[in-house]
Jmol script that loads the backbone (N, CA, C; Angstrom):
load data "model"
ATOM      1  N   UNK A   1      -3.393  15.675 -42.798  1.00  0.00           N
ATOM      2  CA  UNK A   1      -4.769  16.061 -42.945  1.00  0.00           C
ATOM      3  C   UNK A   1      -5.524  15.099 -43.837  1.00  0.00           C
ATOM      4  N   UNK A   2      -6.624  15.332 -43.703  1.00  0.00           N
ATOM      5  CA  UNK A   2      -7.688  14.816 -45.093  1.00  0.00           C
ATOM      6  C   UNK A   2      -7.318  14.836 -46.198  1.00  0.00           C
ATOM      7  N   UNK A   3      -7.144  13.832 -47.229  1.00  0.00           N
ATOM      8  CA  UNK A   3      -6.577  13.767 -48.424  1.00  0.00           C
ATOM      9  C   UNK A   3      -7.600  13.175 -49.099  1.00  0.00           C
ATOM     10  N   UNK A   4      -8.220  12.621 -48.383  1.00  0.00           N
ATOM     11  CA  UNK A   4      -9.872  11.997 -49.836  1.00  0.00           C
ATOM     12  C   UNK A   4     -10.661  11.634 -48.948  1.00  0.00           C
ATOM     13  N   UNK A   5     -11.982  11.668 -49.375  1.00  0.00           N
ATOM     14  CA  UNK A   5     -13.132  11.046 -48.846  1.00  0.00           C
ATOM     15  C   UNK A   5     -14.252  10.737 -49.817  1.00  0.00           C
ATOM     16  N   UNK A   6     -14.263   9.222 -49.264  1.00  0.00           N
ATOM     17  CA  UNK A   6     -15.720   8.760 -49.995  1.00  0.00           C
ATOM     18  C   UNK A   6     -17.261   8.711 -49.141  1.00  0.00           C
ATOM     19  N   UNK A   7     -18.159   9.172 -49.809  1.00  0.00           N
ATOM     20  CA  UNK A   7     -19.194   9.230 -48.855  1.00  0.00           C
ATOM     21  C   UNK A   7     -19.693   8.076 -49.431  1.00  0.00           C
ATOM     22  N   UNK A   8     -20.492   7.582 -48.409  1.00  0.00           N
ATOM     23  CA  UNK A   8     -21.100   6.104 -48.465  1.00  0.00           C
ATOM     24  C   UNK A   8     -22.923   6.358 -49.180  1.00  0.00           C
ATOM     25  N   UNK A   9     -22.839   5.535 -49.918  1.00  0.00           N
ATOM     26  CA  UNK A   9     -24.186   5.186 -50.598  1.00  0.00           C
ATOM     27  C   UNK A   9     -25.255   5.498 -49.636  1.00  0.00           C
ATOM     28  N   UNK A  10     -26.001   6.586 -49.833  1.00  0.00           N
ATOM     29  CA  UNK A  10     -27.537   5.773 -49.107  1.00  0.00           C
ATOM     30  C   UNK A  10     -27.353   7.602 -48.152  1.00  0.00           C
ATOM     31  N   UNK A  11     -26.381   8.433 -47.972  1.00  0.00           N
ATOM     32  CA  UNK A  11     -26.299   9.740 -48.122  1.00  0.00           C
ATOM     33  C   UNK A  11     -27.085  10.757 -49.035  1.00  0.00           C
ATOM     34  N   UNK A  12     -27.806  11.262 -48.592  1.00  0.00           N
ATOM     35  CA  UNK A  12     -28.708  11.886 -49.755  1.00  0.00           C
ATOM     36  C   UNK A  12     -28.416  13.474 -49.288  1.00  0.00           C
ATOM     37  N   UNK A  13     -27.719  13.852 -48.342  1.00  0.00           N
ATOM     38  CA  UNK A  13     -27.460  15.206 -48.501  1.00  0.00           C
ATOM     39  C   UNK A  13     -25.934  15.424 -47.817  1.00  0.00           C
ATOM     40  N   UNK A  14     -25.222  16.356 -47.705  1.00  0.00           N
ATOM     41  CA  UNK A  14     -23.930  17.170 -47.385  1.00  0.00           C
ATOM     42  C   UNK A  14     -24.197  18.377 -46.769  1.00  0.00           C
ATOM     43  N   UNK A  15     -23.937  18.524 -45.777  1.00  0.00           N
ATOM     44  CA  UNK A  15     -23.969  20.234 -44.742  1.00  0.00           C
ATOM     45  C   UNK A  15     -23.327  21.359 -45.825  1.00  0.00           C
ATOM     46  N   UNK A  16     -23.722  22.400 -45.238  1.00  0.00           N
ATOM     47  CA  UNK A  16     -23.080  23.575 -45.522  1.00  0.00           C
ATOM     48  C   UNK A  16     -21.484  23.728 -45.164  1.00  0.00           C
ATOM     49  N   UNK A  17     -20.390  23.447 -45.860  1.00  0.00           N
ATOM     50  CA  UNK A  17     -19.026  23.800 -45.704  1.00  0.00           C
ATOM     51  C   UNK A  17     -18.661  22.465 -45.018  1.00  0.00           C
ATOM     52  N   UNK A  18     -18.878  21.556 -45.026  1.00  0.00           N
ATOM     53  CA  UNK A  18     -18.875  19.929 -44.486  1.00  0.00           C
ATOM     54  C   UNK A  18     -17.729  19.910 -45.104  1.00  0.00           C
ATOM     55  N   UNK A  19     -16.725  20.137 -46.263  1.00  0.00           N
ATOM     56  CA  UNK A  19     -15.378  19.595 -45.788  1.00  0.00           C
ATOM     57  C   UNK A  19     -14.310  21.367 -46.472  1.00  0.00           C
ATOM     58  N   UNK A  20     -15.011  22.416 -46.272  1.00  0.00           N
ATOM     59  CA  UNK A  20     -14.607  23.700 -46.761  1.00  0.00           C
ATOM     60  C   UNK A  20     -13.203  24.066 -46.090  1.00  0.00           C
ATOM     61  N   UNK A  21     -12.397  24.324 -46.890  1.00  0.00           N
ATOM     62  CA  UNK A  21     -11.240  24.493 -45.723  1.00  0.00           C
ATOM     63  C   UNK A  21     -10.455  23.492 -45.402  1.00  0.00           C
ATOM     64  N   UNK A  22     -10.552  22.474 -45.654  1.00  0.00           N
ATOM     65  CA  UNK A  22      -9.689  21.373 -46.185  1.00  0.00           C
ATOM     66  C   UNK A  22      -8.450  21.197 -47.105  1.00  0.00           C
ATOM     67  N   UNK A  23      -7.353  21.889 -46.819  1.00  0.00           N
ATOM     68  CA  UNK A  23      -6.343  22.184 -47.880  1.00  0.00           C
ATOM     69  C   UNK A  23      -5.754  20.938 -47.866  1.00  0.00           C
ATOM     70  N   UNK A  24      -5.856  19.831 -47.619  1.00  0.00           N
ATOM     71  CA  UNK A  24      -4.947  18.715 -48.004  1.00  0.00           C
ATOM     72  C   UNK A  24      -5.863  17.470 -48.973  1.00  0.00           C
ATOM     73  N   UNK A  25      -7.255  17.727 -49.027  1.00  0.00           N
ATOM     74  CA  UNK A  25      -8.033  16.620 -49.617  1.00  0.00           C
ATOM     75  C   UNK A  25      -8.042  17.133 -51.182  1.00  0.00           C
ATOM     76  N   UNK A  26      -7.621  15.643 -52.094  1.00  0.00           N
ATOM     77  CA  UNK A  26      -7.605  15.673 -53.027  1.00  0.00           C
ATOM     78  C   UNK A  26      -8.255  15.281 -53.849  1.00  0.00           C
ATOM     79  N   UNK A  27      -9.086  14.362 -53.493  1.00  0.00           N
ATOM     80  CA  UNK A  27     -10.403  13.219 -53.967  1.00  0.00           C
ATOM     81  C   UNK A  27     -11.012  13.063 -53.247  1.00  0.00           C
ATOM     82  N   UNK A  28     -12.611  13.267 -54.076  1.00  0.00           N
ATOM     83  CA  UNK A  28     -14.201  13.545 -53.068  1.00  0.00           C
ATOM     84  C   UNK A  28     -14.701  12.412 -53.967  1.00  0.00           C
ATOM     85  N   UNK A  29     -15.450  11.477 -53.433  1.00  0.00           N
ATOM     86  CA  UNK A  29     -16.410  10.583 -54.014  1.00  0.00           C
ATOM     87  C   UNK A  29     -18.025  10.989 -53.531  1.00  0.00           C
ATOM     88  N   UNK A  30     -18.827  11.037 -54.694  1.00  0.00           N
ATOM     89  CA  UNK A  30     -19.876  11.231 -54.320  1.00  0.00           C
ATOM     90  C   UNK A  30     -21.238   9.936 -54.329  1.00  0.00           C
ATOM     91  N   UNK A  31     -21.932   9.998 -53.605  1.00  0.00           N
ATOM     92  CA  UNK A  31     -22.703   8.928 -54.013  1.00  0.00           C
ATOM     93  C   UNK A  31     -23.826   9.008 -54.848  1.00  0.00           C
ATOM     94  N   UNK A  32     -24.833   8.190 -55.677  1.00  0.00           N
ATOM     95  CA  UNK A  32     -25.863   8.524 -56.613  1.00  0.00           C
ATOM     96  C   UNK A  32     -26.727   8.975 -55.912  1.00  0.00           C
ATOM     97  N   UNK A  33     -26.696   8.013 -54.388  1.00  0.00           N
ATOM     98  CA  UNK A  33     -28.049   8.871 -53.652  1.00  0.00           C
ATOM     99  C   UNK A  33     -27.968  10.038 -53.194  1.00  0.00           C
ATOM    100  N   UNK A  34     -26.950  10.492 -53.031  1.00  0.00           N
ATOM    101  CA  UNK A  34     -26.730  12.215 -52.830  1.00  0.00           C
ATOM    102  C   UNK A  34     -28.085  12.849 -54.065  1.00  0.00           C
ATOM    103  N   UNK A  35     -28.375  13.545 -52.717  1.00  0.00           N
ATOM    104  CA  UNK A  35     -29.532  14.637 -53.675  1.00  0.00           C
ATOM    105  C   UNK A  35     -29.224  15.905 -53.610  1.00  0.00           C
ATOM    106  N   UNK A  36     -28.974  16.320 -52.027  1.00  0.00           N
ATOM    107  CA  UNK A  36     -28.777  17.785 -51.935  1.00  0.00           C
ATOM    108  C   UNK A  36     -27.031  18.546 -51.269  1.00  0.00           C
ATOM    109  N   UNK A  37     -26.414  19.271 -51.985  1.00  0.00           N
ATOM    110  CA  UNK A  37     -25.468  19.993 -51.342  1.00  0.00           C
ATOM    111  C   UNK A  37     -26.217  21.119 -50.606  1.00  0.00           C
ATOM    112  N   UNK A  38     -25.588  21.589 -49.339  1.00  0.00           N
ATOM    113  CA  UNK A  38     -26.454  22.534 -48.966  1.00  0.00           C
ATOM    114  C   UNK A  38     -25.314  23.784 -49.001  1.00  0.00           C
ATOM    115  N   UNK A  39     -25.612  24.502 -50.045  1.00  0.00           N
ATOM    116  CA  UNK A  39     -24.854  25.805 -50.462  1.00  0.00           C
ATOM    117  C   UNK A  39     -25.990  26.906 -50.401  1.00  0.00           C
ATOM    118  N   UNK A  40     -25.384  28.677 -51.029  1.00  0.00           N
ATOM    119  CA  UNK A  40     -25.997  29.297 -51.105  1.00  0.00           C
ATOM    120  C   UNK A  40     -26.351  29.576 -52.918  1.00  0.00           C
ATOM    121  N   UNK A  41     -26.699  29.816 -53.270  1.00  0.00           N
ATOM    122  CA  UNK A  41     -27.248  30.901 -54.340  1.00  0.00           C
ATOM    123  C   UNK A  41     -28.704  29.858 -55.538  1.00  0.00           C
ATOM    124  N   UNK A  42     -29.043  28.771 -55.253  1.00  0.00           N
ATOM    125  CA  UNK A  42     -29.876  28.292 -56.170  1.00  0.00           C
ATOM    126  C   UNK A  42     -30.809  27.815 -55.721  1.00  0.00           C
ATOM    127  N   UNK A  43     -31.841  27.350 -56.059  1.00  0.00           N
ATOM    128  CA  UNK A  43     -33.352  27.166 -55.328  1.00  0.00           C
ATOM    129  C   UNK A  43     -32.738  25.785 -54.793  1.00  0.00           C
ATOM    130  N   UNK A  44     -32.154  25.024 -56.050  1.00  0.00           N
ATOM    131  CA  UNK A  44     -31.705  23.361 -55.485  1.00  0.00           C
ATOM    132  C   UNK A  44     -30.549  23.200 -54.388  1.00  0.00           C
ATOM    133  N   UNK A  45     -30.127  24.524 -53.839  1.00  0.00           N
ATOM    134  CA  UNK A  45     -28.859  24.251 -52.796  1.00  0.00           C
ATOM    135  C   UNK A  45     -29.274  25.819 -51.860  1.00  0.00           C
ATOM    136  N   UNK A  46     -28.949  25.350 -50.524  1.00  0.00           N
ATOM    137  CA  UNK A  46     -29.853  26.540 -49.680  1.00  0.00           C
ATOM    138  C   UNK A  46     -28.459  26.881 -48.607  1.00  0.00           C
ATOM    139  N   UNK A  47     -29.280  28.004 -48.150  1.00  0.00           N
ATOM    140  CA  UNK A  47     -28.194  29.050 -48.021  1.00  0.00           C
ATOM    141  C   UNK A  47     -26.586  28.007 -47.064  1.00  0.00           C
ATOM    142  N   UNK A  48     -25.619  28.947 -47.321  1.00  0.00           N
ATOM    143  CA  UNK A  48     -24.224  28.648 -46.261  1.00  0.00           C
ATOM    144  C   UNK A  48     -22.695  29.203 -47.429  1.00  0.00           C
ATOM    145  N   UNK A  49     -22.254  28.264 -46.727  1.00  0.00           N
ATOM    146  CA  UNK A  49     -20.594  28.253 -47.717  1.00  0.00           C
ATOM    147  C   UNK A  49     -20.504  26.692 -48.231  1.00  0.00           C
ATOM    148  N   UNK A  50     -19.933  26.947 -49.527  1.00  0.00           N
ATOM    149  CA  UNK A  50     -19.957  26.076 -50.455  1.00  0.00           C
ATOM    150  C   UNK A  50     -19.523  24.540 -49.560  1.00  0.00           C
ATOM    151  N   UNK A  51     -19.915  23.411 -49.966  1.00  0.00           N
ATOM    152  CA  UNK A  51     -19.619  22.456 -49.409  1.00  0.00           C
ATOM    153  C   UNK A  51     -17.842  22.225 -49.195  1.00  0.00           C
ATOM    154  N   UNK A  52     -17.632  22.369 -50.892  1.00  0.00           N
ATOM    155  CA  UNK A  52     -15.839  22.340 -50.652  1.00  0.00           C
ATOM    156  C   UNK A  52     -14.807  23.115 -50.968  1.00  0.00           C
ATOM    157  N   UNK A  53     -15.732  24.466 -50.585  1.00  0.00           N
ATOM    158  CA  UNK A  53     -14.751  25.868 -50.246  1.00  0.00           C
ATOM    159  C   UNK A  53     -13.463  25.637 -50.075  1.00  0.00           C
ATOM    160  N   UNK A  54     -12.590  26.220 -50.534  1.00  0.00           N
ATOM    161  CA  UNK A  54     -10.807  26.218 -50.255  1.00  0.00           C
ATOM    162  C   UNK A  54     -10.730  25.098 -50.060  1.00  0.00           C
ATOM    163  N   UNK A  55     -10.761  24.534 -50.811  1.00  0.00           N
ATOM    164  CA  UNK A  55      -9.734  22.381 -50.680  1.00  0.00           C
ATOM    165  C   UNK A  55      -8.999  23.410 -52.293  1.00  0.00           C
ATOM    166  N   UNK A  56      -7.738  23.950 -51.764  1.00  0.00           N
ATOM    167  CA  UNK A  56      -7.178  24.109 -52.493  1.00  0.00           C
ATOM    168  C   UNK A  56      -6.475  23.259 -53.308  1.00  0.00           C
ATOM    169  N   UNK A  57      -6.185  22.152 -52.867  1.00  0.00           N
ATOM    170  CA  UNK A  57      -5.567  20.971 -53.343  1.00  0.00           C
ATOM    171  C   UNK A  57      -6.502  19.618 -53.883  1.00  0.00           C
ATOM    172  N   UNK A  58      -7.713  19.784 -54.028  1.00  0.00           N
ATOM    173  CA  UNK A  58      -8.807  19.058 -54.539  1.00  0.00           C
ATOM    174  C   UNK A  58      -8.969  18.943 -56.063  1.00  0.00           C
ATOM    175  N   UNK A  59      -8.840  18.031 -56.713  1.00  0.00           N
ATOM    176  CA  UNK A  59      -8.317  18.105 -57.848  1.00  0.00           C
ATOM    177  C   UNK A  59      -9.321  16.831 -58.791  1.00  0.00           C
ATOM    178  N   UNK A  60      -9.658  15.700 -57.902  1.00  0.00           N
ATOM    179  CA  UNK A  60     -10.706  14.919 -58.687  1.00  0.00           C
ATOM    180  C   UNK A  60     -12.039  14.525 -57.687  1.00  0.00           C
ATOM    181  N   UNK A  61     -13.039  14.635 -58.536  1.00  0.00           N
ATOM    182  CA  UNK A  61     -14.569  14.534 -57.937  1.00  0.00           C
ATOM    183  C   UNK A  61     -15.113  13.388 -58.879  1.00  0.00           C
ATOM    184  N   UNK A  62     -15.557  12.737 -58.053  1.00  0.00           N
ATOM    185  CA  UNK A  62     -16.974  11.267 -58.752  1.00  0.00           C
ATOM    186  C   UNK A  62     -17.945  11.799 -58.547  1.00  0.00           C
ATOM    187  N   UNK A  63     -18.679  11.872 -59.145  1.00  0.00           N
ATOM    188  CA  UNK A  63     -20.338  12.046 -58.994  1.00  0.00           C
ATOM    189  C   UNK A  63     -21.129  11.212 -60.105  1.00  0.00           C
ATOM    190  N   UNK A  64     -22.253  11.395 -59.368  1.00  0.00           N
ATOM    191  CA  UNK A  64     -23.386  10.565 -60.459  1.00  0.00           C
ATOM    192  C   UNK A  64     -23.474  11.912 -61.539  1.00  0.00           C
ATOM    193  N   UNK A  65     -24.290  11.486 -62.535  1.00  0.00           N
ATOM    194  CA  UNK A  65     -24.524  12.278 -63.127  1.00  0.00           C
ATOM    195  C   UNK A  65     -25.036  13.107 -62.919  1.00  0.00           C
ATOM    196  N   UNK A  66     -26.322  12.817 -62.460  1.00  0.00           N
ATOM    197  CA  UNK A  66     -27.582  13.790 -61.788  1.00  0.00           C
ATOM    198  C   UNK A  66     -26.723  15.451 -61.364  1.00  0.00           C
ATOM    199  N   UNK A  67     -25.474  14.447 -60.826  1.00  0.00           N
ATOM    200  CA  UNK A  67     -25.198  16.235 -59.969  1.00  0.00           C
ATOM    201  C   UNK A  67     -24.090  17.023 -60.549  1.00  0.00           C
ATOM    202  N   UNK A  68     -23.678  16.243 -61.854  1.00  0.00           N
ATOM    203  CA  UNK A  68     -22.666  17.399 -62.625  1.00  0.00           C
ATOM    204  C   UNK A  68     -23.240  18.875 -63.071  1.00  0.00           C
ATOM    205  N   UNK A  69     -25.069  18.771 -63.509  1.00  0.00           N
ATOM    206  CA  UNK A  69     -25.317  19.907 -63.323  1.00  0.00           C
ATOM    207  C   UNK A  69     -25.443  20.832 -62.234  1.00  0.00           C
ATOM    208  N   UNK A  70     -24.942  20.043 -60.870  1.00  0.00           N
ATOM    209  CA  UNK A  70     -24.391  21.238 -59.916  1.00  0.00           C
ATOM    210  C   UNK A  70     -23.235  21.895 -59.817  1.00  0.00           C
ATOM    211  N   UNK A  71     -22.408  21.448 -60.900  1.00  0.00           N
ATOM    212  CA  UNK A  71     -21.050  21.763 -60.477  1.00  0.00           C
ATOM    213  C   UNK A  71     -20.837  23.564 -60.605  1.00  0.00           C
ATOM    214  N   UNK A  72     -20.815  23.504 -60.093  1.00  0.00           N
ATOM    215  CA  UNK A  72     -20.793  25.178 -59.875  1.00  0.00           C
ATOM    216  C   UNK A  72     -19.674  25.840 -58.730  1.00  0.00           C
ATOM    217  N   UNK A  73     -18.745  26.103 -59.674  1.00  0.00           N
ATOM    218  CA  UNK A  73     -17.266  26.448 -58.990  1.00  0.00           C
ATOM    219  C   UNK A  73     -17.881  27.974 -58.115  1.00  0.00           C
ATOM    220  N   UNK A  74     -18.276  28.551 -58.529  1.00  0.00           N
ATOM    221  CA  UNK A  74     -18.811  30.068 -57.350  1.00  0.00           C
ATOM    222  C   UNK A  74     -19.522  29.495 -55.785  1.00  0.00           C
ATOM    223  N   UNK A  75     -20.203  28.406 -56.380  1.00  0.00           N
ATOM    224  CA  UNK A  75     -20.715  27.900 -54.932  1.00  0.00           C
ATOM    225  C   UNK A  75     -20.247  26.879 -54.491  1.00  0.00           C
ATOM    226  N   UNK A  76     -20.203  25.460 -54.714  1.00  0.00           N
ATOM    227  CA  UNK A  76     -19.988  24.636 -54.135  1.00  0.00           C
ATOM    228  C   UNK A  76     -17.874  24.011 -53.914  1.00  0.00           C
ATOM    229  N   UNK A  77     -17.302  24.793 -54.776  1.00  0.00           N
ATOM    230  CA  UNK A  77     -15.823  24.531 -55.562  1.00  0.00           C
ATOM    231  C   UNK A  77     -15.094  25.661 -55.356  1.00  0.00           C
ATOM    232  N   UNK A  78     -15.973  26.835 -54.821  1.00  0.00           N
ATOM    233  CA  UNK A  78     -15.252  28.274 -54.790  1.00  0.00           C
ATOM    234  C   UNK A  78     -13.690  28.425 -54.421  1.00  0.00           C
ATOM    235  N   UNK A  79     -12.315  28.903 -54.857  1.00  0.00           N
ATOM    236  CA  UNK A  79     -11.148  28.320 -54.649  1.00  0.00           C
ATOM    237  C   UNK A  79     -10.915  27.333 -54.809  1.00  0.00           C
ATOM    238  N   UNK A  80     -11.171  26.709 -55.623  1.00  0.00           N
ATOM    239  CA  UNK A  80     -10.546  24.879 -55.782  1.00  0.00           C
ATOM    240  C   UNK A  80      -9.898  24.402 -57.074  1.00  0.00           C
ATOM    241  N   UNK A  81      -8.514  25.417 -57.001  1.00  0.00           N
ATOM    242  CA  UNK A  81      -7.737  26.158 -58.360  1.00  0.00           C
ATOM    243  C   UNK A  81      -7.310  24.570 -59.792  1.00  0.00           C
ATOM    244  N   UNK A  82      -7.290  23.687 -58.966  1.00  0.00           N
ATOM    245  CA  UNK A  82      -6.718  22.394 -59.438  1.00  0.00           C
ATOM    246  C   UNK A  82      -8.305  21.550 -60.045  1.00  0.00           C
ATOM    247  N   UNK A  83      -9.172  21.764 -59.371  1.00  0.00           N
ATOM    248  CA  UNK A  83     -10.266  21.002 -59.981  1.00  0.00           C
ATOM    249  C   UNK A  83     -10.865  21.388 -61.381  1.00  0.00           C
ATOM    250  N   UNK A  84     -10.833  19.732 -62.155  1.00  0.00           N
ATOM    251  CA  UNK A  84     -11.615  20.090 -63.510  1.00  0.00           C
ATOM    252  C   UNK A  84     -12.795  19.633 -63.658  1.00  0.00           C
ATOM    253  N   UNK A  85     -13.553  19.166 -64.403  1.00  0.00           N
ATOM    254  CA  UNK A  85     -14.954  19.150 -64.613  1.00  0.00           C
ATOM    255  C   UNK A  85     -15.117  17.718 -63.615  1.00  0.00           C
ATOM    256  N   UNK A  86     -16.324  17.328 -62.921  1.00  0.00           N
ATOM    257  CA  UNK A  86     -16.851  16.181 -62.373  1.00  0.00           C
ATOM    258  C   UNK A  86     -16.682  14.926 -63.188  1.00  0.00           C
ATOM    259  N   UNK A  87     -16.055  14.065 -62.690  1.00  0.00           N
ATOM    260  CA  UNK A  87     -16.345  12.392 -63.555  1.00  0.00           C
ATOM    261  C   UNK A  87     -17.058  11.457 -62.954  1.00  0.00           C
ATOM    262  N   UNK A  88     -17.698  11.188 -64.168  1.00  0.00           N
ATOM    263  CA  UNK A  88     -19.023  10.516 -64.037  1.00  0.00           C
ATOM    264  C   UNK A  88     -18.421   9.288 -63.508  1.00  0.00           C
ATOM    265  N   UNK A  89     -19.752   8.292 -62.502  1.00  0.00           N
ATOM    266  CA  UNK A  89     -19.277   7.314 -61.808  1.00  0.00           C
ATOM    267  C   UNK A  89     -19.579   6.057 -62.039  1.00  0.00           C
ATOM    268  N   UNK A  90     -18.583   5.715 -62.906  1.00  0.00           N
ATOM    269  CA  UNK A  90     -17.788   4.176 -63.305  1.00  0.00           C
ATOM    270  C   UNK A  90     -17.175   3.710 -62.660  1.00  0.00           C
ATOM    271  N   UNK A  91     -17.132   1.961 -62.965  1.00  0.00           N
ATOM    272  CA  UNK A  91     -16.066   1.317 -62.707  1.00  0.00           C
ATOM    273  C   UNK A  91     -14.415   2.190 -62.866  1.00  0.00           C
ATOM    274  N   UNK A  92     -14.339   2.278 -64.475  1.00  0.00           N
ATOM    275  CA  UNK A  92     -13.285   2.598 -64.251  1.00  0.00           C
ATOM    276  C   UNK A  92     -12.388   3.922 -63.212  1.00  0.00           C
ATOM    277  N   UNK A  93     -13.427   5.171 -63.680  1.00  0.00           N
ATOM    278  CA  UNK A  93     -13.028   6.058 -62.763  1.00  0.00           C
ATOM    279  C   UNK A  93     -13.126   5.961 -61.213  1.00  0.00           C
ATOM    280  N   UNK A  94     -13.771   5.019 -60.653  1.00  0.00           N
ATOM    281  CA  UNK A  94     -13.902   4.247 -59.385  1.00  0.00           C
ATOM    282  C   UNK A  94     -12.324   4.206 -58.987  1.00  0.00           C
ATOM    283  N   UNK A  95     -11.717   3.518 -59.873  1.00  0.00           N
ATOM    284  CA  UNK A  95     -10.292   2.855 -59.775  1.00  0.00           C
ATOM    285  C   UNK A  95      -9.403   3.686 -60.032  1.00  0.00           C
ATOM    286  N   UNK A  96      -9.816   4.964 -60.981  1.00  0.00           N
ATOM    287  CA  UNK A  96      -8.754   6.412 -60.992  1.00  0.00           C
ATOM    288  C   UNK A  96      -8.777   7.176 -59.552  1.00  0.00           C
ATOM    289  N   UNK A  97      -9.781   6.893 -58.934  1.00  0.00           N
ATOM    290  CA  UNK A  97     -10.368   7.693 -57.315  1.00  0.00           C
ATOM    291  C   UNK A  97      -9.638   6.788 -56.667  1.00  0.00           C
ATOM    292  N   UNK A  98      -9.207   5.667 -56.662  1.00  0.00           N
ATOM    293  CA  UNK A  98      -8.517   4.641 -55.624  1.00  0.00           C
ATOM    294  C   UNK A  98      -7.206   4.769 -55.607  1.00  0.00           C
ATOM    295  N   UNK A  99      -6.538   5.056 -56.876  1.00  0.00           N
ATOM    296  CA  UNK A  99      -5.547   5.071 -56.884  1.00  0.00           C
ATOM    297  C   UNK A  99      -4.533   6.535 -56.667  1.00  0.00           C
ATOM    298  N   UNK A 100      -6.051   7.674 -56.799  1.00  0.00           N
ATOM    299  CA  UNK A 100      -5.234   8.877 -56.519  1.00  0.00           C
ATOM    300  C   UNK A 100      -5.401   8.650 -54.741  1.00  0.00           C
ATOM    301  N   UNK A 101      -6.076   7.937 -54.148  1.00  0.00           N
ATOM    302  CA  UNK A 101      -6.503   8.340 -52.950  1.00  0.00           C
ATOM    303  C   UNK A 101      -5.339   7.553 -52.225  1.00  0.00           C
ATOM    304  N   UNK A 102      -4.623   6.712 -52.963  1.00  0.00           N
ATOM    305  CA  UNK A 102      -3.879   5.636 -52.245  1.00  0.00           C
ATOM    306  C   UNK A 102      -2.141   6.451 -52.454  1.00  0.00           C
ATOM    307  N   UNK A 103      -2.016   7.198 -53.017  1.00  0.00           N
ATOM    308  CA  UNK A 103      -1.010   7.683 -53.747  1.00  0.00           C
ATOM    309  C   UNK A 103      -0.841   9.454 -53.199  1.00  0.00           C
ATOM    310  N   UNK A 104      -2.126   9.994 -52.647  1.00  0.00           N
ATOM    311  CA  UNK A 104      -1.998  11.484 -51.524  1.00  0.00           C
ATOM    312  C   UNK A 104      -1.630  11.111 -50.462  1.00  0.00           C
TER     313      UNK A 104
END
end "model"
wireframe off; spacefill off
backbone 0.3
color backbone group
């Protein structure tokens, strides 16, 4: 199955449940131009199921900054027992995302 995915620059939004249910992906890269997840419960994310519902095995996320204040395990992370807070997107953590992705 799916074990990581990077979305490509220049992406400014994500569907509703676009990779939900994914029990084998372990690393999500996000891009800066990402603007919108499309979830349910907040004015800034509109209705569905969380983008990465049950990736039970999902464990590291890149994001820009902008969107760590989305991180919101009820909506967008709901079941995603292994994931800890969002890391911000550096070089270096660039290369922590490469190497978990090369290594699932």
């Amino acid at each position: 199955g799916l074990t990581s995915v990077t979305i490509p620059n220049g992406v400014v939004e994500i569907g509703r449940g676009a990779f939900a249910n994914c029990e084998w992906l372990v690393v999500a890269s996000l891009p800066a131009s990402l603007q919108t997840l499309k979830t349910a419960g907040s004015p800034f994310f509109e209705g569905g199921p969380g983008v990465f519902r049950d990736c039970h095995r999902l464990s590291f996320v890149v994001a820009a900054s902008h969107l760590h204040g989305a991180h919101d395990r009820g909506i967008h992370f709901a079941n995603c027992p292994l994931l800890g807070p969002l890391e911000e997107d550096t070089p270096r953590i660039r290369l922590e995302a490469l190497k978990l992705q090369y290594w699932s």
